[in-house]
C-alpha positions, 0 to 999 in steps of 0.5 A, a space after each residue: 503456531 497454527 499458520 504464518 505468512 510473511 515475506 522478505 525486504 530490503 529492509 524491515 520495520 518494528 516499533 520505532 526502527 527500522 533495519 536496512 541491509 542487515 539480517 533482521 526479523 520482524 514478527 507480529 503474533 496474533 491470537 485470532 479464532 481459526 474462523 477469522 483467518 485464512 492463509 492463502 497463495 497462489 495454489 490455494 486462493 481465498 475463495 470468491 465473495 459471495 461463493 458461501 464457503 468462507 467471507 473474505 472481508 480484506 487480505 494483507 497480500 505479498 507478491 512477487 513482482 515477476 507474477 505475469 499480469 499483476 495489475 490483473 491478478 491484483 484486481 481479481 484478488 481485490 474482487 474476492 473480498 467484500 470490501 474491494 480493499 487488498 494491502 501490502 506490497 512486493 517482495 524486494 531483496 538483494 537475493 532471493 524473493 521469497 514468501 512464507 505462507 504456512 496453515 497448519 489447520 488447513 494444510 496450506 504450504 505443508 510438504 505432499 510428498 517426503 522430499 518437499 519443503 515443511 516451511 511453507 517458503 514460496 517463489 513467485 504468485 501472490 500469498 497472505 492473509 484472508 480475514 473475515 469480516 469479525 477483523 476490524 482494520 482500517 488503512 491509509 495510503 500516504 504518498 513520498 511525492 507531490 505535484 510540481 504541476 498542474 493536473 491535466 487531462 490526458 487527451 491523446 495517448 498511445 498505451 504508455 505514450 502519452 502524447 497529449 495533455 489538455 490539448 498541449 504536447 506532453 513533452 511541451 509539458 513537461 520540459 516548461 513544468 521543470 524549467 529545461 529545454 532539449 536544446 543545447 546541453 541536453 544533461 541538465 534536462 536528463 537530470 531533472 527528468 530523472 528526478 520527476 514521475 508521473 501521478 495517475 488518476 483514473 478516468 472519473 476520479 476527482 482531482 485531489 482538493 490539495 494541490 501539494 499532496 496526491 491522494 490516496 487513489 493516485 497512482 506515481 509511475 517512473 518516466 521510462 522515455 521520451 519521443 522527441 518526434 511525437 513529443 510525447 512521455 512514456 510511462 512505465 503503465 498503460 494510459 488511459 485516455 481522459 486521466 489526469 496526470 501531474 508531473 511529481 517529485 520526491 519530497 521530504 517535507 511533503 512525505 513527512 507530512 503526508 505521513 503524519 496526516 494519514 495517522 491523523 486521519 486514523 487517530 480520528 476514525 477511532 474516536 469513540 462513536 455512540 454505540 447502544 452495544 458495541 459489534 466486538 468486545 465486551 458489553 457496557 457496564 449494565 450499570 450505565 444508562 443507555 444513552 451513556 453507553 459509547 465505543 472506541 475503537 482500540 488499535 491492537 496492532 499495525 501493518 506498515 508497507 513503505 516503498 524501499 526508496 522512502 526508508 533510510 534516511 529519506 526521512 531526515 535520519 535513522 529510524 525516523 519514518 517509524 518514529 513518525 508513525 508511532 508518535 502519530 499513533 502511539 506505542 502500539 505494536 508494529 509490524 513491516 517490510 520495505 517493499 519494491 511496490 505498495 498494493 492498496 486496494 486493487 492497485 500497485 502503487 509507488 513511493 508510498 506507505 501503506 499503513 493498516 491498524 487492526 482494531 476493536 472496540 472498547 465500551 467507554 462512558 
């Protein structure tokens, strides 16, 4: 084995099953050239796009939620590759986070001195793995929550208080979207506070076209308090002004089918695609005419990161979000952990799943 990297969950996932609470590995091998890959962490990081050492086109990232400044550290990571695009997710245990992070070609988490560790096992910072653009992958983000609300613009905020939506007090929001009051017996209004977060979209991005699903951009965030006196709603982020904001709850049915949209959406981006010669792979059969030459893409393998709240029986049973994915995509080989938050892009996100397929291409008449 020339490198490794990987990191630990309360819950792990593999081809149709999941394991929670229990020791359990899930391993995914992968026989890629050593130019198409590059183990990376903290004190080795892939190096910056464009810098002509080494390309980085997207990376598959573990992180320890304690990292200072992660939101930051996140982007700037994001802005090495040339896609813009990081997948993964925080490490989550009930002991020790710890990642794994081991290049033997390039000395990358092997020992420096005798009395270090060989394994490559990391505490905090961020590591993975740096693929080149020769991998083929394309990724979806799916969502366990949907608005109980109208989306509105954020017009008043103080870092995470937002204070005002389209003009209305937030708290005056809020309690009218869940039908409760902070008058009287305060205990059913704590409840259903409880139970609802808040969905973010940056300033600019547009409103998802579904109004029962949010979308891929949109980032879901605990609500951490209330000021009774400036009738605003904390969030566990920083808001910008002009955001859009929805008040969500978890929810089964719309998890379920949110799941099944994205390796849809998947499923469909593979379809075959004319193509005189495909960019990977084999070449056509010379014996077929030009125009009847085509490419479809295969899936080699998956990544799957779901939030640690969604695994479970969350789903309806044991095993059941697994067995979603893989009717959706077929008995494909599946690797996975239960993460404590999703990275997608440049962001962290929650209440989500982040599921990434390697792929290449195939000639088919």
């Amino acid at each position: 084995m020339k490198g490794w990297s990987g990191t630990v969950g309360v819950g792990v996932a593999g081809n149709n099953v999941e394991y929670f609470d229990e020791p359990a590995l899930s391993v995914m091998l992968c026989d890629l050239p050593p130019d198409q890959w590059r183990i990376f962490s903290g004190i080795a990081p892939p190096p910056r796009a464009g810098s002509g050492d080494w390309e980085t086109r997207f990376a598959l990232v573990h992180a320890d939620q304690e990292t200072p400044d992660l939101i930051e550290v996140l982007y700037e990571l994001a802005s090495r590759t040339t896609s813009q695009y990081l997948c993964g997710g925080l490490s989550a245990s009930r002991g020790a986070h710890v990642q794994f992070a081991l290049d033997r070609l390039r000395n990358i988490g092997r020992k420096v001195h005798a009395d270090e560790d060989d394994s490559g096992v990391l505490r905090g910072g961020l590591s993975g793995v740096a693929f080149s653009p020769a991998v083929q992958w394309v990724s979806r983000v799916t969502h366990g929550c949907r608005p109980i609300g109208p989306w509105s613009i954020v017009t008043a905020v103080h870092e995470n208080l937002v204070l005002e939506l389209d003009g209305v007090p937030a708290l005056d929001v809020l309690l009218e979207t869940l039908n409760v009051s902070l008058q009287g017996d305060t205990q059913l209004a704590i409840e259903a506070v409880r139970a609802t977060q808040a969905g973010l979209l940056d300033v600019g991005q547009p409103e998802p076209r579904s109004a029962g699903f949010l979308n891929a951009a949109t980032r879901v965030r605990h609500i951490v308090g209330l000021d009774a006196t400036r009738r605003g709603v904390a969030l566990a982020e920083s808001v910008e002004q002009g955001s859009l904001l929805a008040f969500c709850q978890r929810n089964t049915k719309a998890a379920r089918a949110d799941l099944m949209r994205v390796c849809a959406e998947i499923r469909e981006e593979l379809s075959p695609v004319e193509d005189f010669l495909p960019a990977h792979g084999n070449a056509p059969d010379p014996d077929l005419l030009p125009d009847q030459w085509s490419t479809s893409r295969q899936i080699l393998g998956a990544v799957y990161v779901s939030c640690s709240a969604r695994g479970g029986l969350f789903f309806g049973g044991a095993n059941a979000e697994m067995q979603i994915v893989r009717r959706a995509l077929g008995d494909v080989p599946l690797t996975g952990f239960f993460a404590g938050g999703e990275i997608a892009a440049h962001r962290l996100c929650g209440y989500t799943g982040v599921l990434t397929v390697f792929v290449d291409d195939v000639p088919v008449r």
